[in-house]
PDB file of N, CA, C and O in Angstrom:
ATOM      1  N   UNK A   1      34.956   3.661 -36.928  1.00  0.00           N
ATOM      2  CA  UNK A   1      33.708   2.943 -36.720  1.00  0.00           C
ATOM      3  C   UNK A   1      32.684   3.936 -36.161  1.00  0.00           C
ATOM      4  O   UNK A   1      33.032   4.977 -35.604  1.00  0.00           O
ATOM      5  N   UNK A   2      31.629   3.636 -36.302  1.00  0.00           N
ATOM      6  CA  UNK A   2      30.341   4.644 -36.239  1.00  0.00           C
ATOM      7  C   UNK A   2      30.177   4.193 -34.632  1.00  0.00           C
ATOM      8  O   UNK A   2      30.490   3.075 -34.223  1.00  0.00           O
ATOM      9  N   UNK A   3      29.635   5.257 -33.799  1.00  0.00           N
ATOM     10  CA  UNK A   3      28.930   4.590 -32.778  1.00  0.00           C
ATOM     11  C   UNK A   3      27.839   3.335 -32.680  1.00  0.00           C
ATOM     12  O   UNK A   3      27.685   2.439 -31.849  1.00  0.00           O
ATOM     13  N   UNK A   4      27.138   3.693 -33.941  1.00  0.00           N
ATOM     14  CA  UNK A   4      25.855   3.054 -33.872  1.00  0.00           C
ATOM     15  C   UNK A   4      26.763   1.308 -33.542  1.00  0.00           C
ATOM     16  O   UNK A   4      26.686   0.547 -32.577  1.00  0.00           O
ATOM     17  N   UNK A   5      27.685   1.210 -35.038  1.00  0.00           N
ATOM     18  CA  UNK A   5      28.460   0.243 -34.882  1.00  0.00           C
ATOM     19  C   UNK A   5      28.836  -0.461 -33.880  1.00  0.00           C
ATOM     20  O   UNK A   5      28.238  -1.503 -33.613  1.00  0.00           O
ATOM     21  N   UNK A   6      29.745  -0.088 -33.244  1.00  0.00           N
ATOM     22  CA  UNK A   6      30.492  -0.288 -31.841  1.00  0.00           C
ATOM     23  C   UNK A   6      29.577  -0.425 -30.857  1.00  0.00           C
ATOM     24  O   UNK A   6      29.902  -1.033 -29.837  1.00  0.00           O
ATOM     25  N   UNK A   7      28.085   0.196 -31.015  1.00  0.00           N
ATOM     26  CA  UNK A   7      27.175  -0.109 -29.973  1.00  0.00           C
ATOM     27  C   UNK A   7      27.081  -1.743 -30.358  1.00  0.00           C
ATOM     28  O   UNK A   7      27.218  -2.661 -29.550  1.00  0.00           O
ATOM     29  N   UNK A   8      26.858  -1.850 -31.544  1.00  0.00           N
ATOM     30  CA  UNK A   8      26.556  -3.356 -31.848  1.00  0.00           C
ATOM     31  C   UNK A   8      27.407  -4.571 -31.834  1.00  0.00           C
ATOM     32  O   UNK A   8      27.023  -5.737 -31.925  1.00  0.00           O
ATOM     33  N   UNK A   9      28.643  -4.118 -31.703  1.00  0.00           N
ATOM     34  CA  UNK A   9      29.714  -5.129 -31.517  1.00  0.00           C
ATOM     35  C   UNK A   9      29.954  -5.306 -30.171  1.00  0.00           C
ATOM     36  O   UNK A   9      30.351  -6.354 -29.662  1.00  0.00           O
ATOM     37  N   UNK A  10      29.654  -4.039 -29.466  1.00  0.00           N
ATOM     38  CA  UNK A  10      29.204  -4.847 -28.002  1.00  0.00           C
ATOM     39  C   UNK A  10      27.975  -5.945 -27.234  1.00  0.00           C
ATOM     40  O   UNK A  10      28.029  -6.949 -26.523  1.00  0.00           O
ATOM     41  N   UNK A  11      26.969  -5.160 -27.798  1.00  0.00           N
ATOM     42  CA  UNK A  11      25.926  -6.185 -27.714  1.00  0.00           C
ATOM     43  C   UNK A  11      26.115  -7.264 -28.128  1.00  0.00           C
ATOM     44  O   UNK A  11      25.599  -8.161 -27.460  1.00  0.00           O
ATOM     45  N   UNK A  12      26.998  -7.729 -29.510  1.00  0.00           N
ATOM     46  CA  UNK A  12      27.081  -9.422 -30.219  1.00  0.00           C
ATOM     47  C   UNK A  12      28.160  -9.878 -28.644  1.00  0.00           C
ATOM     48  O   UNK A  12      27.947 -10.857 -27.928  1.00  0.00           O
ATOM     49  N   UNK A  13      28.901  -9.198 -28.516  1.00  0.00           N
ATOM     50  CA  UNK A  13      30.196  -9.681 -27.706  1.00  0.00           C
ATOM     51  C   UNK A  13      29.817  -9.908 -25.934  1.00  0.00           C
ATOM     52  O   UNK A  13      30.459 -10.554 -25.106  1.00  0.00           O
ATOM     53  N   UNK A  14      28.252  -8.936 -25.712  1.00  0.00           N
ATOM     54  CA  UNK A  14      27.848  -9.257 -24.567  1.00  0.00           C
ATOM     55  C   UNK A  14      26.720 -10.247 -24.345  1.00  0.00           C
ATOM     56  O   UNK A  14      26.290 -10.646 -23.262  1.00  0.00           O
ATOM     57  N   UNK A  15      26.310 -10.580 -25.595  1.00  0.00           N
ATOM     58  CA  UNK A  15      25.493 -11.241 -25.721  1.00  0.00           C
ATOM     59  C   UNK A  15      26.139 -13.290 -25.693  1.00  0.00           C
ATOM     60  O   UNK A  15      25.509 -14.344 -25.779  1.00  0.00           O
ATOM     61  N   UNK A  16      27.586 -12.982 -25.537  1.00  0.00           N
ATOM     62  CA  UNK A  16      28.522 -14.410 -25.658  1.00  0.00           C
ATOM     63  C   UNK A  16      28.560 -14.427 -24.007  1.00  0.00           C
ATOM     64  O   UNK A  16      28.408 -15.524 -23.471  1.00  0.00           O
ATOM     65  N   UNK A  17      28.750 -13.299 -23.200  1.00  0.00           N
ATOM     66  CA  UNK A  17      29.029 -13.574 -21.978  1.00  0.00           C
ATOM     67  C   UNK A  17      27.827 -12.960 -20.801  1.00  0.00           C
ATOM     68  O   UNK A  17      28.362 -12.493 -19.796  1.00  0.00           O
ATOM     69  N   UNK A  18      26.918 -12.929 -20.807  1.00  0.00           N
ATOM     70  CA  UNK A  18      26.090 -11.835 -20.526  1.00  0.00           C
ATOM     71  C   UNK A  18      24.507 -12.061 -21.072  1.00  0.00           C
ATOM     72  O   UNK A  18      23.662 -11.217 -20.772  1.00  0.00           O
ATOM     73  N   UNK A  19      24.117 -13.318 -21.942  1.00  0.00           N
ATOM     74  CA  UNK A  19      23.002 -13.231 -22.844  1.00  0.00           C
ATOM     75  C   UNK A  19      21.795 -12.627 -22.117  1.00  0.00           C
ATOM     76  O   UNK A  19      20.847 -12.392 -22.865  1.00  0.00           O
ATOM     77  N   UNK A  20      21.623 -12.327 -20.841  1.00  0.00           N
ATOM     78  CA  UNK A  20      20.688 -12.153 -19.820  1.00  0.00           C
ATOM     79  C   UNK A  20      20.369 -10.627 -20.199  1.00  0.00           C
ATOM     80  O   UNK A  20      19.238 -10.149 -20.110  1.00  0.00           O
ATOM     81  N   UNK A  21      21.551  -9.888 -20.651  1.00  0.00           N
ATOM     82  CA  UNK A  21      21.677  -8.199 -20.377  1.00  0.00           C
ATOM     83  C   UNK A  21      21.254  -7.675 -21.621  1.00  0.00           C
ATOM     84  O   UNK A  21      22.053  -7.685 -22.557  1.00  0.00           O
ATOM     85  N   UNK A  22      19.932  -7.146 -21.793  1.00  0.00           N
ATOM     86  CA  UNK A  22      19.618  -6.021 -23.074  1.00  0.00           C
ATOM     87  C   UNK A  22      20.230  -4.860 -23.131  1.00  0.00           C
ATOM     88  O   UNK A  22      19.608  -4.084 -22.405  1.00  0.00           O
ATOM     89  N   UNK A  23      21.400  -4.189 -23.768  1.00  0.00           N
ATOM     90  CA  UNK A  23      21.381  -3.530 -23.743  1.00  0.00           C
ATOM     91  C   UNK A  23      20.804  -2.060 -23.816  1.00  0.00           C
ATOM     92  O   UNK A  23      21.284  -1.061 -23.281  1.00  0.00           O
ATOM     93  N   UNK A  24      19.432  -2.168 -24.762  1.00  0.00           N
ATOM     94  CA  UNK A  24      18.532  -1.351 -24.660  1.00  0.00           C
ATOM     95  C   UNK A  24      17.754  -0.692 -23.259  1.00  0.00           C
ATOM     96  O   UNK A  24      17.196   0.389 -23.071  1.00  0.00           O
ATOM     97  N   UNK A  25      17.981  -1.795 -22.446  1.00  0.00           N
ATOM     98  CA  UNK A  25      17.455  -1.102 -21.154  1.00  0.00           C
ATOM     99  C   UNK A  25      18.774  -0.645 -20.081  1.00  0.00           C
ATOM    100  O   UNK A  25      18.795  -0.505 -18.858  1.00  0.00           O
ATOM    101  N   UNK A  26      19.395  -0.552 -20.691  1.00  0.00           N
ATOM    102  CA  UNK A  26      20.784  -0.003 -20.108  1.00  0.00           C
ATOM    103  C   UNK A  26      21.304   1.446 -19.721  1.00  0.00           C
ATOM    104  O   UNK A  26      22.466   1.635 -20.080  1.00  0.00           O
ATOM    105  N   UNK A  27      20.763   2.398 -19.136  1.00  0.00           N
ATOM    106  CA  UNK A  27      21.537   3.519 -18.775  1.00  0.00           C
ATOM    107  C   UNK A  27      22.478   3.802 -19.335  1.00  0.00           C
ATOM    108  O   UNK A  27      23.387   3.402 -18.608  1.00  0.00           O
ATOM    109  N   UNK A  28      23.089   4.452 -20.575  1.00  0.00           N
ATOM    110  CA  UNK A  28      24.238   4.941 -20.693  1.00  0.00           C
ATOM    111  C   UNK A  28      25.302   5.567 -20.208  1.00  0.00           C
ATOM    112  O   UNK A  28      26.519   5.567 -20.395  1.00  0.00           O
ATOM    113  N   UNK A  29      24.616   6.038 -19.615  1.00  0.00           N
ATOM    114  CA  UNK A  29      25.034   7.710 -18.386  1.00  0.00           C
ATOM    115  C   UNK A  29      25.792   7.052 -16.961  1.00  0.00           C
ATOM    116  O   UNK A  29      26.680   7.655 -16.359  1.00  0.00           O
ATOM    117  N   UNK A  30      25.348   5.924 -16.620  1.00  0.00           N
ATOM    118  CA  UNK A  30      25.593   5.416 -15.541  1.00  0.00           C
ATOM    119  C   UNK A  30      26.522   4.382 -15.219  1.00  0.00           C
ATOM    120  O   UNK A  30      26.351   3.414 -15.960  1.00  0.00           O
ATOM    121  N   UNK A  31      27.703   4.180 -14.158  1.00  0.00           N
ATOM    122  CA  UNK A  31      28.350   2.793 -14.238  1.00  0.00           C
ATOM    123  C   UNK A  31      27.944   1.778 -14.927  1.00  0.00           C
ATOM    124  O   UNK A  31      26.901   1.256 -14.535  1.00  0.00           O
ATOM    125  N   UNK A  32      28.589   1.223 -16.081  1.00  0.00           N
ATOM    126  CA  UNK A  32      27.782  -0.173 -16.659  1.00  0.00           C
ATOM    127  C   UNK A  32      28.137  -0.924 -15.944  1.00  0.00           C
ATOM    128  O   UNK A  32      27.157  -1.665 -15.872  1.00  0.00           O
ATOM    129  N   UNK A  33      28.896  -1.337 -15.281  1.00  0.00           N
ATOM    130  CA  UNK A  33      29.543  -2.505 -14.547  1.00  0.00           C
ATOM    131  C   UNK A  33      28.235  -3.020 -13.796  1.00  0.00           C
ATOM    132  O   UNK A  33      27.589  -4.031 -14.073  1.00  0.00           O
ATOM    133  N   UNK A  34      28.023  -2.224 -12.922  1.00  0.00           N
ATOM    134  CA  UNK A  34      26.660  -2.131 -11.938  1.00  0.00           C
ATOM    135  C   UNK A  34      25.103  -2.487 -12.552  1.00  0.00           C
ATOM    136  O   UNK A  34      24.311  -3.326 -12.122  1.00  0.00           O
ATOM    137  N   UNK A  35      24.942  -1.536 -13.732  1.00  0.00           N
ATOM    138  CA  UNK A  35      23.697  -0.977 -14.597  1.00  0.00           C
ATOM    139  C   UNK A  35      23.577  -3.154 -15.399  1.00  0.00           C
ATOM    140  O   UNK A  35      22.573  -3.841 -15.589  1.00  0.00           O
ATOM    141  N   UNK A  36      24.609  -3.388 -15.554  1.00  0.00           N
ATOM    142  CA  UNK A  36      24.538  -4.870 -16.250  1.00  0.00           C
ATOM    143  C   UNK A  36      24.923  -6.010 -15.294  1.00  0.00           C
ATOM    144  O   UNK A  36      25.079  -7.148 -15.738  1.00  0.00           O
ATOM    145  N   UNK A  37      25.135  -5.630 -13.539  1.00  0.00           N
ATOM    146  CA  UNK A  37      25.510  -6.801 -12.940  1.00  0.00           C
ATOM    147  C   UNK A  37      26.329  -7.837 -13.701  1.00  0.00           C
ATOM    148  O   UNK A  37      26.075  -9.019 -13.933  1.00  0.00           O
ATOM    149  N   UNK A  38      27.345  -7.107 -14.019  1.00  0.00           N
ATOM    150  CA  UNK A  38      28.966  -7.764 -14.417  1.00  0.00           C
ATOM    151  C   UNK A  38      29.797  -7.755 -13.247  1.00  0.00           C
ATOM    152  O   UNK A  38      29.922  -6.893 -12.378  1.00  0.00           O
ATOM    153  N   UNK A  39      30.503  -9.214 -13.430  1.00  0.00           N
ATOM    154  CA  UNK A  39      31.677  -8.958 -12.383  1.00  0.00           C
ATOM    155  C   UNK A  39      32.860  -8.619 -12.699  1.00  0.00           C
ATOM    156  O   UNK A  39      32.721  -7.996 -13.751  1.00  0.00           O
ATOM    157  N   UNK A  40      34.052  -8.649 -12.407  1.00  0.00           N
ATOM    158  CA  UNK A  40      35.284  -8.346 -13.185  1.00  0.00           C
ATOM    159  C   UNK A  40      35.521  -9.485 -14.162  1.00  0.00           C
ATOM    160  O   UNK A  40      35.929  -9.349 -15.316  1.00  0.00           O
ATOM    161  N   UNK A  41      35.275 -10.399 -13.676  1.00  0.00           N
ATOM    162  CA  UNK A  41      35.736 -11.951 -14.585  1.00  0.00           C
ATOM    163  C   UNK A  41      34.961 -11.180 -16.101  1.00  0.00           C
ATOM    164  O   UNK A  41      35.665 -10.821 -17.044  1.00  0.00           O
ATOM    165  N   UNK A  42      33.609 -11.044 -16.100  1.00  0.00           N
ATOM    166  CA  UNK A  42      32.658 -10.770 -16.957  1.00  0.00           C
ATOM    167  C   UNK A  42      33.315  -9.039 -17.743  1.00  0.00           C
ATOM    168  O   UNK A  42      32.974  -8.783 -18.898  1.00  0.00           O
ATOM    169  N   UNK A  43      33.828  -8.467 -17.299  1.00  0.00           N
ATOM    170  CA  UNK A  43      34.131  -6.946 -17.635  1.00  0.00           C
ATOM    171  C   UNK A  43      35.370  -7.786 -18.554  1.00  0.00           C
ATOM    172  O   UNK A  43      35.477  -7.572 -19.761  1.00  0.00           O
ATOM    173  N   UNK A  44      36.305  -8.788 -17.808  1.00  0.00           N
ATOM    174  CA  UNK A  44      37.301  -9.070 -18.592  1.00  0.00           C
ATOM    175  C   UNK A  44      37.352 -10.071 -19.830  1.00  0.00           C
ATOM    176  O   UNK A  44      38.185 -10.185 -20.729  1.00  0.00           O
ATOM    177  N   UNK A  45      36.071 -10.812 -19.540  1.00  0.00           N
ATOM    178  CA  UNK A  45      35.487 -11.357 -20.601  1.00  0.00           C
ATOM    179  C   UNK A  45      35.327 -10.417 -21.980  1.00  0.00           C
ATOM    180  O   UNK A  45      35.949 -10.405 -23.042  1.00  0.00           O
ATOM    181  N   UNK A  46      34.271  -9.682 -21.496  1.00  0.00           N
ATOM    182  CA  UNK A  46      33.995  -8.056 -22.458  1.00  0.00           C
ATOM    183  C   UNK A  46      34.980  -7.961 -23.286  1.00  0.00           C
ATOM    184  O   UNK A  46      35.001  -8.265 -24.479  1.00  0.00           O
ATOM    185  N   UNK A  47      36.158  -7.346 -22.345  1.00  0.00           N
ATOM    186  CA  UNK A  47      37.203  -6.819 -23.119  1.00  0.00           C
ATOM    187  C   UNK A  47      37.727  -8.173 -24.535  1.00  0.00           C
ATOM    188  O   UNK A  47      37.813  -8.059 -25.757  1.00  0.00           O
ATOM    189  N   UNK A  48      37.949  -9.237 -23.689  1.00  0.00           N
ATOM    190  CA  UNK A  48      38.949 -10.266 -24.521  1.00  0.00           C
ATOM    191  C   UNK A  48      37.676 -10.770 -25.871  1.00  0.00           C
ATOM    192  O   UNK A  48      38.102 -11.391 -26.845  1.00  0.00           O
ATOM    193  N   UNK A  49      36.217 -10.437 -25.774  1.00  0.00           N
ATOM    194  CA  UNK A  49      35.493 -10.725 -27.139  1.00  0.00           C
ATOM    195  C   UNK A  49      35.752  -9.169 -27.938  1.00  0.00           C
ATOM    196  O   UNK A  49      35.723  -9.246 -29.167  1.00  0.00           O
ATOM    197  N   UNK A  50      35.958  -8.018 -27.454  1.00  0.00           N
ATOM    198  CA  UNK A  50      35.711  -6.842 -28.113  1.00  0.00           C
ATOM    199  C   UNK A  50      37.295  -7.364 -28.834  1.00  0.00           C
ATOM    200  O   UNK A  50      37.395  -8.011 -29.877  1.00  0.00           O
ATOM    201  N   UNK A  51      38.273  -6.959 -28.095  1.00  0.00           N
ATOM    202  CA  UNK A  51      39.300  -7.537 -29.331  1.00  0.00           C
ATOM    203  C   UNK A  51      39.183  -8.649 -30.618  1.00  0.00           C
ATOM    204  O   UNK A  51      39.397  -8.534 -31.825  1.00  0.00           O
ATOM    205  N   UNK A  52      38.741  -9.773 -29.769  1.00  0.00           N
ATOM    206  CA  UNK A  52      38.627 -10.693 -30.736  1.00  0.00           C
ATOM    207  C   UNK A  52      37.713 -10.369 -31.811  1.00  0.00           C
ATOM    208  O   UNK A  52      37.955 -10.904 -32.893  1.00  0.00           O
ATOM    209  N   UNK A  53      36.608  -9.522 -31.722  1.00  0.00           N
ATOM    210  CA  UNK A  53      36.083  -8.915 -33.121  1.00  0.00           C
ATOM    211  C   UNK A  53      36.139  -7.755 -33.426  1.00  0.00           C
ATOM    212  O   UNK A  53      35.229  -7.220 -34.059  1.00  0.00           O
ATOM    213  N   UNK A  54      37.157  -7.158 -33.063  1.00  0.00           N
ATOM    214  CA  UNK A  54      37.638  -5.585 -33.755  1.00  0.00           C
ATOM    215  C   UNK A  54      39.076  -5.293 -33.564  1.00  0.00           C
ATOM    216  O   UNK A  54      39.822  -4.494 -34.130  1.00  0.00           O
ATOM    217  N   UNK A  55      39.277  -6.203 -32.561  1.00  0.00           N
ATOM    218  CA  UNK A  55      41.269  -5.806 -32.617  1.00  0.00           C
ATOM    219  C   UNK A  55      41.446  -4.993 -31.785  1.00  0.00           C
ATOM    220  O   UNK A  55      42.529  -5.083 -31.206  1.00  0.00           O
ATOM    221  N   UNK A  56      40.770  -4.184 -31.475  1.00  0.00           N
ATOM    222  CA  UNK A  56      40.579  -2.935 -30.131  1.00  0.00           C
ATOM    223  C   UNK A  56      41.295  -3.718 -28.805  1.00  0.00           C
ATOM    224  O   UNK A  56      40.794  -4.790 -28.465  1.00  0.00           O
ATOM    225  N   UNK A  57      42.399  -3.219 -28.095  1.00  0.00           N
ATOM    226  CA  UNK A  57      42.414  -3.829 -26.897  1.00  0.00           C
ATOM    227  C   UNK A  57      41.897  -2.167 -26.027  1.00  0.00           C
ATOM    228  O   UNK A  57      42.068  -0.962 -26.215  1.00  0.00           O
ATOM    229  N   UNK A  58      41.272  -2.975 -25.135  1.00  0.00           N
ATOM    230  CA  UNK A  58      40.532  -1.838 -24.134  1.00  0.00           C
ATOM    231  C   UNK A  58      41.213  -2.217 -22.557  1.00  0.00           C
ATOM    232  O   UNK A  58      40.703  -3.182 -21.987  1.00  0.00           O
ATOM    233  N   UNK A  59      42.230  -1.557 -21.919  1.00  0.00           N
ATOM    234  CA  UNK A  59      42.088  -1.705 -20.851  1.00  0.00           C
ATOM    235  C   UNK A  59      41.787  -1.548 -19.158  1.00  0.00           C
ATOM    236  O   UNK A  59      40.675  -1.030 -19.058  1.00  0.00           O
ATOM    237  N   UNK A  60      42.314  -1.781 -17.925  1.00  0.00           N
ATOM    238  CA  UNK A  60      41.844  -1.007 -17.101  1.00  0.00           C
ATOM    239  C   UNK A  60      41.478   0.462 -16.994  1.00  0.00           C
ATOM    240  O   UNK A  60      40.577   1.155 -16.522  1.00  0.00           O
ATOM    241  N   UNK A  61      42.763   0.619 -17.746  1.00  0.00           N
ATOM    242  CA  UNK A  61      43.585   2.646 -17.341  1.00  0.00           C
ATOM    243  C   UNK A  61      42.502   2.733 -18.764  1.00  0.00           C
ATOM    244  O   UNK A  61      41.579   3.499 -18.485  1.00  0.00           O
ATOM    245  N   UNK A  62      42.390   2.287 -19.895  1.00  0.00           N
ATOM    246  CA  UNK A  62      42.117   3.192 -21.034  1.00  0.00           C
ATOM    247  C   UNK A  62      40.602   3.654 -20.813  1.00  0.00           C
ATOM    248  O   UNK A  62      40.086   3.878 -21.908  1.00  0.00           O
ATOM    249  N   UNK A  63      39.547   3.912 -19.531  1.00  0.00           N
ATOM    250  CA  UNK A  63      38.368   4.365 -19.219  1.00  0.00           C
ATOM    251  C   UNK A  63      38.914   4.767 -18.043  1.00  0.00           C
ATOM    252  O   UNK A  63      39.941   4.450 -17.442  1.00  0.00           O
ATOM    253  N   UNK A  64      37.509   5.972 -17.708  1.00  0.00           N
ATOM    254  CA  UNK A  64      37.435   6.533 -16.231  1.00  0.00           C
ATOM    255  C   UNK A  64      37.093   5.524 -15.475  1.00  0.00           C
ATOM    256  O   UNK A  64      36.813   4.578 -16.211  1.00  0.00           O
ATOM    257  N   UNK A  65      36.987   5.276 -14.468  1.00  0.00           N
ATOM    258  CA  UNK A  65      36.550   4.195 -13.703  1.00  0.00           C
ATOM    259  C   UNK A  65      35.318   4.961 -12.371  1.00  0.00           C
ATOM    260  O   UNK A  65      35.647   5.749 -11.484  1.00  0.00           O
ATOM    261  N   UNK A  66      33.948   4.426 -12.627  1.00  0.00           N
ATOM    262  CA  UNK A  66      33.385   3.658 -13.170  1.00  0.00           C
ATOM    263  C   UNK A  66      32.978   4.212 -14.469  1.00  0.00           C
ATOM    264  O   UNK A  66      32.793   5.429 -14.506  1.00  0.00           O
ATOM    265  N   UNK A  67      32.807   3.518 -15.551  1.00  0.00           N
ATOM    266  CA  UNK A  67      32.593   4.178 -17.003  1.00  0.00           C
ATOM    267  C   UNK A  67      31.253   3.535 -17.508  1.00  0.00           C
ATOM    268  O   UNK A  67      30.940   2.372 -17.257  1.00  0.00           O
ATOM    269  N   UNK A  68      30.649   4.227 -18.093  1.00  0.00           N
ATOM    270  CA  UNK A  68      29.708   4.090 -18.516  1.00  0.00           C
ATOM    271  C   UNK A  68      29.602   2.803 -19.929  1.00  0.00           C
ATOM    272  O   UNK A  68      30.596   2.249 -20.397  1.00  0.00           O
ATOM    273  N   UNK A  69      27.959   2.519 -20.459  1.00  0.00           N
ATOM    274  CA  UNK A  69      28.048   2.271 -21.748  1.00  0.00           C
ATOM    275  C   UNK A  69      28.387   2.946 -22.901  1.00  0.00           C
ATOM    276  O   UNK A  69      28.682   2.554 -24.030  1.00  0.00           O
ATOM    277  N   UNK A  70      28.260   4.336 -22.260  1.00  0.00           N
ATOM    278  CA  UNK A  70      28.297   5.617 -23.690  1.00  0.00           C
ATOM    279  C   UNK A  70      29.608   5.476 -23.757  1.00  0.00           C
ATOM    280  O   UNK A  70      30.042   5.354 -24.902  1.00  0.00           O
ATOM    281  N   UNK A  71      30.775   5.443 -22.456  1.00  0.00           N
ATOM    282  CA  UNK A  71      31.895   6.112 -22.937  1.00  0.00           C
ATOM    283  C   UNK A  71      32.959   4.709 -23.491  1.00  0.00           C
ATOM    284  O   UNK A  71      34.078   4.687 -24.003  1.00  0.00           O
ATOM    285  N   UNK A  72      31.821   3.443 -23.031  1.00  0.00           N
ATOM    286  CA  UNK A  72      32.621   2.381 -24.124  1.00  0.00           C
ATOM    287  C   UNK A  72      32.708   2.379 -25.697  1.00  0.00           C
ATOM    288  O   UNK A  72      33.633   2.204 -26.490  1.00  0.00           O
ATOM    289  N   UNK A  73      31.124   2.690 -25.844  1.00  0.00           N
ATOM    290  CA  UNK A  73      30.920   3.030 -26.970  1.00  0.00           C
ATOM    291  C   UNK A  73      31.717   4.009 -28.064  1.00  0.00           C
ATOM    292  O   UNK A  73      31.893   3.934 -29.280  1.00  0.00           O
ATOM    293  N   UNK A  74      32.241   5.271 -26.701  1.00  0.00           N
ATOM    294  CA  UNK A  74      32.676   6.271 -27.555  1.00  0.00           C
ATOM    295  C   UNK A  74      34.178   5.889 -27.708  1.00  0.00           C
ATOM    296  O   UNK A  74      34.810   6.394 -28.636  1.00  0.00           O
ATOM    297  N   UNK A  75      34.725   5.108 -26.931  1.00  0.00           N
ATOM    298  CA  UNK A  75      36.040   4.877 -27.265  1.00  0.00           C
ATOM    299  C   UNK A  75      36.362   3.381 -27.867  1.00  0.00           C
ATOM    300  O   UNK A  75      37.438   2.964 -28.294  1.00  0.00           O
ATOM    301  N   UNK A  76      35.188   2.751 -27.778  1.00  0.00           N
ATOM    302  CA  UNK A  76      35.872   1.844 -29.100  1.00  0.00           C
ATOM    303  C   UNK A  76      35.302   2.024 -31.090  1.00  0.00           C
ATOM    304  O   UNK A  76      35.583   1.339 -32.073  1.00  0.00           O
ATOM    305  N   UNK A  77      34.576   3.070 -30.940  1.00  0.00           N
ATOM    306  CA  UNK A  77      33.703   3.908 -31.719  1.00  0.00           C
ATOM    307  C   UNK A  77      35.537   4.903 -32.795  1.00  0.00           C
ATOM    308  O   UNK A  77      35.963   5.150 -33.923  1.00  0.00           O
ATOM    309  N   UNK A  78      35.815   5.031 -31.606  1.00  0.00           N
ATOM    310  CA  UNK A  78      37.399   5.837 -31.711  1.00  0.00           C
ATOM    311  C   UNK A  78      38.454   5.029 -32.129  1.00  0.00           C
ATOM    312  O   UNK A  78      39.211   5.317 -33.056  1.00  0.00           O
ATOM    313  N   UNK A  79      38.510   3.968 -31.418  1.00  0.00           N
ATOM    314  CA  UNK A  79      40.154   3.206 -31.675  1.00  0.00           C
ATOM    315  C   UNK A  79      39.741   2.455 -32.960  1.00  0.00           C
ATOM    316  O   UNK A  79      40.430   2.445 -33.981  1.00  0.00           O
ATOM    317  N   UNK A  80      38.657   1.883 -32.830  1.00  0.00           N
ATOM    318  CA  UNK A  80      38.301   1.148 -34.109  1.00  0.00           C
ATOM    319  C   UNK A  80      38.299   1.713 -36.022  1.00  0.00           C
ATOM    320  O   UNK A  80      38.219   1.058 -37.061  1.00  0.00           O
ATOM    321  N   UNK A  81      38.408   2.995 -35.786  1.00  0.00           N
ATOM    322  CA  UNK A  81      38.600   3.755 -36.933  1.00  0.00           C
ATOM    323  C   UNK A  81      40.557   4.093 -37.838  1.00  0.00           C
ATOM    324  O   UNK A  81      40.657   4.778 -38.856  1.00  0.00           O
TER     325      UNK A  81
END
């Protein structure tokens, strides 16, 4: 999957739990957790729509912690291929 992609399957999937958060004004570079005022419930939300539309399971250990939008991007950009 392309980044551009995976950028967008997050946005549809944050946009189910999250409709408040543009990603466009989002820091890449920076903790998203924080940068999108997500809580864990909401991070675990994230995860359980990104599977449900790509099959990708993403979990605690599989990011640095705190991880950015880029490096979600870049690793479901990765597994998804």
């Amino acid at each position: 999957m392309q980044p551009d992609a995976a950028r967008q399957v997050i946005a549809a999937a944050l946009a189910e739990i999250a409709p408040e958060v543009d990603l466009d004004e989002i820091d890449g570079t920076v903790p998203f957790a924080a940068e999108a005022d997500l809580d864990s419930m909401d991070l675990l939300s994230l995860a359980e729509e990104l599977h449900a539309r790509t099959g990708v399971d993403i979990g605690d250990g599989d990011l640095p912690s705190p991880w950015s939008l880029d490096q979600l991007v870049a690793e479901l950009a990765r597994r998804a291929d």
